[in-house]
C-alpha positions in Angstrom: 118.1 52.8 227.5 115.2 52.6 225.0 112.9 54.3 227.1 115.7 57.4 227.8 118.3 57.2 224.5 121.8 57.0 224.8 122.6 60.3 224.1 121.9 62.1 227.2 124.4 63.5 229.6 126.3 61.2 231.6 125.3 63.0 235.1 121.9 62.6 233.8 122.1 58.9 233.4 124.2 58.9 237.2 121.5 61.1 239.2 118.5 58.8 237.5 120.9 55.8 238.9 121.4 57.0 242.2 118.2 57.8 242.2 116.7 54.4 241.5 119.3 53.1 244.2 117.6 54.9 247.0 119.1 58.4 246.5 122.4 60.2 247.4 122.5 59.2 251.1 122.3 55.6 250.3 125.0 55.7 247.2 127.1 57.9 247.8 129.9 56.7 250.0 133.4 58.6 251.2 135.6 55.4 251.0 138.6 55.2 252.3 142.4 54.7 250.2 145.5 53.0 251.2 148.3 51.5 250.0 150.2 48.7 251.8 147.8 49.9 255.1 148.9 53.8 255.0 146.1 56.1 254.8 146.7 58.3 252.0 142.8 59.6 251.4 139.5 59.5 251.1 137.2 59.5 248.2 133.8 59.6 247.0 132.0 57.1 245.1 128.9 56.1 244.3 127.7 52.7 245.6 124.9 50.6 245.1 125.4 47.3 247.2 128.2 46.0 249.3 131.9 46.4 248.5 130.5 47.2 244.8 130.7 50.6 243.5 129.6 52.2 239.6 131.2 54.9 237.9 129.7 56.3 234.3 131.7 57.5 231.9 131.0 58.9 228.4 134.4 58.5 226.4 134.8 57.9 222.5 138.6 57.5 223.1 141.1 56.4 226.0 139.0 53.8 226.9 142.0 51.6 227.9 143.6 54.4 230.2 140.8 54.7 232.0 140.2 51.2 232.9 143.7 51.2 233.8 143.0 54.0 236.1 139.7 52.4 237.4 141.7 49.2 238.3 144.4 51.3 240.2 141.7 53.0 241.9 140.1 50.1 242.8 143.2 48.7 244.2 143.7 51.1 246.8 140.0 50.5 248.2 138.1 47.9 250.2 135.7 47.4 247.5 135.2 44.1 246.1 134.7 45.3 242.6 133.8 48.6 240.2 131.1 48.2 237.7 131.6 50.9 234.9 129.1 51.9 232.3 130.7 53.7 229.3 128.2 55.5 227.1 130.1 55.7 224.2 127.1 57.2 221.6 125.5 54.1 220.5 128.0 51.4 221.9 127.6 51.4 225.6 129.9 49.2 227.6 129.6 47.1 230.9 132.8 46.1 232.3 132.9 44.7 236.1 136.6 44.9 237.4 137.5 42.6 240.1 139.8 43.1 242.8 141.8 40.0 243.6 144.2 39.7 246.8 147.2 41.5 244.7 144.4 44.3 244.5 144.4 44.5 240.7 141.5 42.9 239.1 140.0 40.5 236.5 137.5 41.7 234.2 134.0 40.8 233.3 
């Protein structure tokens, strides 16, 4: 973040990511999701090791919603965890959510 600044645009800060993880046909991942085994869809995320997934995000407000989304998200996946980045102007957040067996999650 020194080298870069935290001010650039979040799908600037993703495609250098992705990037650096071995580019969009090594991150990028349609995952399945269900809920109690029935398919209801897939969806795309961006992975960058084994049953662990990122998402950026760039919000000043809502913060909690969207965890609260992430963690439902989460839930209806395979994944292990989701690490999210927040790039909230100078503040920039790291929060790992962990799926547990009852598929919601602790956090980190």
């Amino acid at each position: 973040m020194t080298d870069w600044g935290a001010f650039l645009e979040v799908s600037l800060f993703q495609e250098a990511l992705v990037h650096f993880l071995g580019g969009e046909p090594s991150v990028a991942q349609r995952l399945r999701l269900a809920r109690n085994g029935m398919a209801l869809a897939t969806q795309r995320f961006l992975v960058h090791t084994k049953g662990v997934a990122f998402r950026l995000t760039a919000l000043t407000d809502g913060i909690s919603a969207q965890e609260s989304h992430l963690r439902r998200l989460l839930a209806l996946t395979d994944l292990r965890a989701m690490q999210w980045i927040n790039l909230n102007h100078a503040e920039i957040q790291f929060v790992t959510l962990i799926r547990d067996g009852g598929g919601m999650g602790a956090k980190e």
